[in-house]
C-alpha positions as CSV (number, residue, x, y, z in Angstrom):
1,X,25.0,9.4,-13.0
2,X,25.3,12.1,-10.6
3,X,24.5,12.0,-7.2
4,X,24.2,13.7,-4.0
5,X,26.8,12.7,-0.8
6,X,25.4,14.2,2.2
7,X,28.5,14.3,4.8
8,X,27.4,13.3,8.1
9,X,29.7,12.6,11.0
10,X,30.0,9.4,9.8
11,X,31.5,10.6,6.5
12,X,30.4,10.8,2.5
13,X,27.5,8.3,2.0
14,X,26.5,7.5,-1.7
15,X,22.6,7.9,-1.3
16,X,20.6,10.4,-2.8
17,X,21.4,9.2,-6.5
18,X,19.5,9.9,-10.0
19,X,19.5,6.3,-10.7
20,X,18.0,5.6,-7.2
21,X,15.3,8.3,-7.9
22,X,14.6,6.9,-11.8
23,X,14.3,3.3,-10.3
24,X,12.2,4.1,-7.7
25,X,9.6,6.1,-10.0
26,X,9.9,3.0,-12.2
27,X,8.8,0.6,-9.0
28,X,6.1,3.0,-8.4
29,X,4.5,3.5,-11.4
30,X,4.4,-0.6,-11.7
31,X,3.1,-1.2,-8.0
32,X,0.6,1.4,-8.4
33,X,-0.8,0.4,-11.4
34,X,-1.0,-3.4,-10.0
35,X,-2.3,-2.2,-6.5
36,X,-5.2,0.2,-8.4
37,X,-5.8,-2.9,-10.5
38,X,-6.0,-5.3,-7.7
39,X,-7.9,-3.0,-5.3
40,X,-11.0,-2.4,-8.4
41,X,-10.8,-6.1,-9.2
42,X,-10.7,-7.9,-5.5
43,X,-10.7,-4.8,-3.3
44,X,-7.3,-5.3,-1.4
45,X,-3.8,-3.9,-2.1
46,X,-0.4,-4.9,-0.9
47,X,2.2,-3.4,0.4
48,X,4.7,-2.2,-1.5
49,X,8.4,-1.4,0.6
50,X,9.7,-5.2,1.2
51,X,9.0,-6.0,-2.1
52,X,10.5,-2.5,-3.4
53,X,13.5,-3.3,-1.5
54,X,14.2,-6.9,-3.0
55,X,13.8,-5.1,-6.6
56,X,16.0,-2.3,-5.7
57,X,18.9,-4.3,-4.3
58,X,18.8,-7.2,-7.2
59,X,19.0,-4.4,-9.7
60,X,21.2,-2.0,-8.3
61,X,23.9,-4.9,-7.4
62,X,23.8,-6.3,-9.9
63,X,24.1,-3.9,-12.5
64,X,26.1,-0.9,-10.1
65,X,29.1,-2.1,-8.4
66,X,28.9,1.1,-6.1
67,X,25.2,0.9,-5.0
68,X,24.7,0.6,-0.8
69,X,22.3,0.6,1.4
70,X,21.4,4.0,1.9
71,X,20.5,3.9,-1.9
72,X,18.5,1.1,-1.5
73,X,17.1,2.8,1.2
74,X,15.8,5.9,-0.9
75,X,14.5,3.6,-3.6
76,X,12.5,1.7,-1.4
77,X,11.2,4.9,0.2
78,X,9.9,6.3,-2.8
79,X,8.4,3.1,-4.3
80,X,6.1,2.3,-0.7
81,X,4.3,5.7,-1.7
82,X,2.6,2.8,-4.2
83,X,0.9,1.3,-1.3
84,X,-0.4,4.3,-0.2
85,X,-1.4,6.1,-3.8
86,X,-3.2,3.3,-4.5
87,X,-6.1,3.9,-1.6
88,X,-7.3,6.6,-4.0
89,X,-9.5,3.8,-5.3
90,X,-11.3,3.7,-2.0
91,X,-12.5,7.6,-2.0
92,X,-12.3,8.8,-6.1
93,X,-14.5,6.1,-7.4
94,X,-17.2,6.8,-4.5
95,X,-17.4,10.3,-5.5
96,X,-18.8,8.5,-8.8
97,X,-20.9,6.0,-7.2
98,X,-22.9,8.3,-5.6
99,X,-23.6,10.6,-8.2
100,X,-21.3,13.8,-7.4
101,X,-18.8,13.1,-10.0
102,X,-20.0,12.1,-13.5
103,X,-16.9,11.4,-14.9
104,X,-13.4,11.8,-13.4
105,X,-11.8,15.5,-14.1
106,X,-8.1,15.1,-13.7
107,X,-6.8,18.0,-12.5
108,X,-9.4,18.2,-9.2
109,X,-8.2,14.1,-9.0
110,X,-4.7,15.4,-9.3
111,X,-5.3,18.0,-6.2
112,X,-7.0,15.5,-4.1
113,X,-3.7,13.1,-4.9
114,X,-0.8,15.9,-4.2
115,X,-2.7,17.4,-1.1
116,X,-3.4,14.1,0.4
117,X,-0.2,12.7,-0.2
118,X,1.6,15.7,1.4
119,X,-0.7,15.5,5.0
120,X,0.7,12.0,4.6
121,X,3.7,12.6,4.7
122,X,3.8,15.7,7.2
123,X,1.5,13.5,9.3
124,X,4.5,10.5,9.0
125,X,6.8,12.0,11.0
126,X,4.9,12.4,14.3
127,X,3.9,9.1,13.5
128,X,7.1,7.0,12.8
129,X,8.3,7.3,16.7
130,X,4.7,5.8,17.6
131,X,4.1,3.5,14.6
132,X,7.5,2.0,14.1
133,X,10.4,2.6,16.7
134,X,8.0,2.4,19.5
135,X,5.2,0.1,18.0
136,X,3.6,-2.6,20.0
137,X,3.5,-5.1,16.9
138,X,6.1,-7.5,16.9
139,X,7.9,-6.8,13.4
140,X,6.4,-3.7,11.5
141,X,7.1,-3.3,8.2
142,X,9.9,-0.7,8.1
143,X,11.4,-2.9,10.7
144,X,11.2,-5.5,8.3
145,X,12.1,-3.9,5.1
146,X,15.3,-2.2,7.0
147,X,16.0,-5.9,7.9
148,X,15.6,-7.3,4.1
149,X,18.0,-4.1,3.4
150,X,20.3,-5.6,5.6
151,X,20.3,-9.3,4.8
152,X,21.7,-7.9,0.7
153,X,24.9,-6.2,2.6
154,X,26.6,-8.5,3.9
155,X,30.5,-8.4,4.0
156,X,32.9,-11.5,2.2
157,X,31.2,-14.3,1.1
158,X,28.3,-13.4,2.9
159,X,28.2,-10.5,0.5
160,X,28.9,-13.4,-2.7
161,X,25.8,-14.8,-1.4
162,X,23.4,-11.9,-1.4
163,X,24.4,-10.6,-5.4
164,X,23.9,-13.8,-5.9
165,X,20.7,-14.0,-4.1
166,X,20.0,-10.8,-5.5
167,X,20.2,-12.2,-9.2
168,X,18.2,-15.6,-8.6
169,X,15.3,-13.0,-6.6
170,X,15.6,-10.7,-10.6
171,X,15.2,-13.6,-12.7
172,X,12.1,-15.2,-10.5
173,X,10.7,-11.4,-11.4
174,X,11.2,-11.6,-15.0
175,X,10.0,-15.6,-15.3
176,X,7.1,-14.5,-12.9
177,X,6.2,-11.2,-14.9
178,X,6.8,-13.1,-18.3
179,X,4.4,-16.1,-17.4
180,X,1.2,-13.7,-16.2
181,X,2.1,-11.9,-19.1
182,X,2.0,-15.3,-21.3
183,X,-1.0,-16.3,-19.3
184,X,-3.0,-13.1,-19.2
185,X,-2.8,-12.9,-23.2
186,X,-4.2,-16.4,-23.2
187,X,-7.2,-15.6,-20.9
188,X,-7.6,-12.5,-23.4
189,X,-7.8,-14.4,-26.5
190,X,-10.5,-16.6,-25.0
191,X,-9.0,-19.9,-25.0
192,X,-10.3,-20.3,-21.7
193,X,-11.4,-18.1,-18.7
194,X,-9.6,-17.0,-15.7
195,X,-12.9,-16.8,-13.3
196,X,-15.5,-19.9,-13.1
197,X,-18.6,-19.7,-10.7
198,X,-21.2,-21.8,-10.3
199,X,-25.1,-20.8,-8.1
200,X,-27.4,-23.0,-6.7
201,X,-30.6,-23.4,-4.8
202,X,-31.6,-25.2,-1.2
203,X,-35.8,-24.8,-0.7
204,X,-35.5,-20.9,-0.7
205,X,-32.1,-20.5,-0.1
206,X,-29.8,-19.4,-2.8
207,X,-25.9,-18.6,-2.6
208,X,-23.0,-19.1,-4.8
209,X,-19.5,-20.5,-5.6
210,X,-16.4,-18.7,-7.4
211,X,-12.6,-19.5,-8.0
212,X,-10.5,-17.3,-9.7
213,X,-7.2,-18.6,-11.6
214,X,-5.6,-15.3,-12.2
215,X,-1.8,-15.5,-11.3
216,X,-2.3,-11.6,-9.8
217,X,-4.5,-12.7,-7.1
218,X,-1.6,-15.6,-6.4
219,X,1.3,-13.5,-6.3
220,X,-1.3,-10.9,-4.4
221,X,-2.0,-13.8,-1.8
222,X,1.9,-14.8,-1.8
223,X,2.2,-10.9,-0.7
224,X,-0.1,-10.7,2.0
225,X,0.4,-13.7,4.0
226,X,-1.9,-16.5,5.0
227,X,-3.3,-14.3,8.3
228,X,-4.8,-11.7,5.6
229,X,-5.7,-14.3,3.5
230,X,-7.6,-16.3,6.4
231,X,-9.4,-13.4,7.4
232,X,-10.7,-12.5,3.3
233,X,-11.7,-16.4,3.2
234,X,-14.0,-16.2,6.9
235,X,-15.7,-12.8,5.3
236,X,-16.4,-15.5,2.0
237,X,-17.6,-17.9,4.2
238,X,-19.9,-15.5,6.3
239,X,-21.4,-13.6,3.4
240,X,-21.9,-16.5,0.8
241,X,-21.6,-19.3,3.2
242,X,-24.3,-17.5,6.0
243,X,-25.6,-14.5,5.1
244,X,-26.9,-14.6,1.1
245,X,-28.5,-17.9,1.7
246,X,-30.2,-16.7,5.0
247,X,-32.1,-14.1,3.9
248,X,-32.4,-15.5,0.8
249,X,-34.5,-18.0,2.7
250,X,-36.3,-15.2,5.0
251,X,-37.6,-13.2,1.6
252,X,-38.6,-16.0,-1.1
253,X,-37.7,-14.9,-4.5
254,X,-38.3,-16.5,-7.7
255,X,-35.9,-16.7,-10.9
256,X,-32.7,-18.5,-10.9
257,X,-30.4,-18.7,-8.1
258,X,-27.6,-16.8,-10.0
259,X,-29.9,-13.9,-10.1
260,X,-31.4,-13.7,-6.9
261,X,-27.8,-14.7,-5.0
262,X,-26.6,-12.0,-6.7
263,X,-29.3,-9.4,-5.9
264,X,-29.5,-10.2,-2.2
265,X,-25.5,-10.0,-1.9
266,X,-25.3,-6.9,-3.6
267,X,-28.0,-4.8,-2.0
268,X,-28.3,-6.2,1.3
269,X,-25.0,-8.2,2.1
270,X,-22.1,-6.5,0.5
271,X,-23.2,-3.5,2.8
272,X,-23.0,-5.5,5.9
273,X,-19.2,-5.7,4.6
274,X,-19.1,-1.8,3.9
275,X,-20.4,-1.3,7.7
276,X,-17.7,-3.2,9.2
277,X,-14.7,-1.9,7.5
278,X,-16.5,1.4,8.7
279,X,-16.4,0.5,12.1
280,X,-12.6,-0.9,11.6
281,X,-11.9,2.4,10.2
282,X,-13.3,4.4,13.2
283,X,-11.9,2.5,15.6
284,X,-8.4,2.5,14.1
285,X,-8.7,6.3,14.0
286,X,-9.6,6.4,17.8
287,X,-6.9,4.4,18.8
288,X,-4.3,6.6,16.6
289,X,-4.9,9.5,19.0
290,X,-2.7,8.2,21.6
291,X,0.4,7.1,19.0
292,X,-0.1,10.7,17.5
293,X,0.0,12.4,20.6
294,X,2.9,10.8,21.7
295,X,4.6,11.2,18.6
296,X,4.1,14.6,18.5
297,X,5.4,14.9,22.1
298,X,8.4,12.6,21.2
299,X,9.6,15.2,18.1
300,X,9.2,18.2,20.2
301,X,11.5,16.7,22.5
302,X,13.7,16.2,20.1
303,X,13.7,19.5,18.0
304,X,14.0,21.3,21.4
305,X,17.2,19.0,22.5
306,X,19.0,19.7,18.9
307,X,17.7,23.3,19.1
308,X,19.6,23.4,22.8
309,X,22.6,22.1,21.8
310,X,23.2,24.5,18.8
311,X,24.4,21.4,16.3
312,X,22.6,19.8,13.8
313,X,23.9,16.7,14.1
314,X,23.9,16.4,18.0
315,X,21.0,13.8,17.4
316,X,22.1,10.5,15.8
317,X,20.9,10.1,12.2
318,X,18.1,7.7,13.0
319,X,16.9,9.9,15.3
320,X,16.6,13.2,13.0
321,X,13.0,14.0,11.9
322,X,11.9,16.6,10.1
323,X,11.6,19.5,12.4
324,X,7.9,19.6,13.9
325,X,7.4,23.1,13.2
326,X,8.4,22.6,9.5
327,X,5.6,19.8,9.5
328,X,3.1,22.3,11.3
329,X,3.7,24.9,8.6
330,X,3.5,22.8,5.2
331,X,0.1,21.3,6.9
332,X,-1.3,24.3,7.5
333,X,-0.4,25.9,4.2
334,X,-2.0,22.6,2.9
335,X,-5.4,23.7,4.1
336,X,-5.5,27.0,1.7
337,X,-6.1,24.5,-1.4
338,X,-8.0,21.8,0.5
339,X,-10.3,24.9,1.2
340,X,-9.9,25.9,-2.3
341,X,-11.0,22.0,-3.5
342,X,-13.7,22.1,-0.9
343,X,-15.7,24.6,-2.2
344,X,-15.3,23.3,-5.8
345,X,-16.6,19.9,-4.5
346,X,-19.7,22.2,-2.9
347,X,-20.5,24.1,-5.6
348,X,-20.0,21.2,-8.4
């Protein structure tokens, strides 16, 4: 296939590639339709570049000779826009739920999608300074995902080892994709269920018990890590383990305990959830402002220094952002159609 060898001062680079592009569509059509799936089913995504970048290397070794890094690279980029596409299914679906949408009309969807995602990425560049070269966690994810990109490079037999590596990592895909497959279609056909739960009474009280077998939610879990997955089993504990049966027990109800666990989690207790990822999501904001503004700061500096020194390439190539009044201008020329959607949403 074609492709496009941007010449640095460190020479032709094979990275900008048709193939790269197709595969990385292909990742993110799959990861987006898994994370939308997960995130209506259990309400939490994963995501998407360190998985992207196992994918890409294991299928771009092993069946291109000539793929590198900076390939990898690109297909890894384009398939993490799957973690992030997928977080429509925290504002579109509320439009429904409270009543201002009746259905979904695609092409207002579709503007929300192309406008959003291209703040997002204006707004990444100010952003990746603060958030990942300068970040205050101990191993973000790009940090990690360049890493994994690393790691299926290597030189001699080092490099042996990754193809092969690569190849063992393709095959657990398939068995793994083939099995849920398997397993899904047997789930579907009836022979037995993926999802058994049980309710029960104590005096007044009434709460619940559930386990789901689905192998989505255990590759999901696999993805996220056991500190995720310890904090999504202490918000099970508190809401059916506390709460439900608490004020089950403060407003008597009669009927069966499926029933009134049920009704007390979903119009009292589930909200109690909705308030704290609320407050999580202010306070997150609040504490961007000082990342942002020093990211902003940060690529100012560095347009002005390449600006000074009359060469494009006086910054090294890790350091070379998109240049901040280029991200200005497409985000302000954003806020013609989000004005335009606006008023649609007013008047609808």
């Amino acid at each position: 296939m074609a492709a496009t060898t941007p010449r640095t001062s460190e020479g032709f680079r094979l990275e900008l590639t048709w193939r790269g592009i197709v595969l990385g569509a292909l990742i993110t059509l799959v990861f987006t339709a898994a994370n939308i799936y997960l995130g209506l089913r259990v309400g939490l995504t994963f995501a998407t570049s360190i998985p992207a970048a196992v994918i890409s290397m294991a299928v771009l070794r092993t069946f291109f000779k000539n793929a590198t890094i900076f390939e990898n690279n690109i297909v890894q980029t384009v398939a993490s826009a799957a973690g992030t596409l997928s977080s429509i299914i925290f504002v579109l679906p509320g439009l429904v739920m409270v009543g201002w949408w009746t259905n979904f009309p695609y092409w207002q969807a579709f503007a929300v999608c192309v406008i959003g995602g291209t703040l997002g990425v204006m707004y990444s560049v100010p952003l990746r300074r603060a958030l990942v070269t300068k970040s205050d966690l101990p191993y973000p994810e790009g940090v990690a995902a360049a890493e994994v990109l690393k790691v299926g490079v290597g030189g001699g037999a080092e490099n042996t080892e990754s193809i092969d590596e690569n190849k063992r990592g393709l095959l657990a895909l398939t068995v793994g994709s083939v099995v849920s497959a398997c397993y899904a279609a047997v789930v579907a056909m009836r022979v037995f269920t993926d999802t058994v739960a049980g309710y029960f009474r104590i005096g007044n009280a009434a709460s619940g018990i559930g386990i789901a077998t689905s192998l989505a939610l255990v590759g999901a879990g696999y993805l996220i890590g056991i500190s995720v997955g310890l904090a999504i089993l202490a918000g099970l504990i508190i809401a059916w383990g506390i709460l439900t049966p608490l004020l089950c027990a403060l407003h008597p109800t009669p009927g069966p305990a499926a029933d009134v666990a049920i009704a007390v989690w979903a119009r009292q207790v589930r909200f109690i959830g909705a308030g704290t990822i609320g407050v999580a999501a202010i306070w997150t904001l609040a504490r961007l402002v000082e990342p942002v503004t020093k990211g902003v700061v940060s690529a100012i500096a560095a347009s002005r220094q390449r600006a000074a020194s009359g060469d494009p390439n006086a910054l090294p190539r890790t350091e070379r952002d998109l240049p901040i009044g280029t991200v200005a201008l497409i985000s302000l020329a954003c806020f013609v159609p989000l004005a335009f959607l606006f008023t649609l949403f007013l008047h609808g």
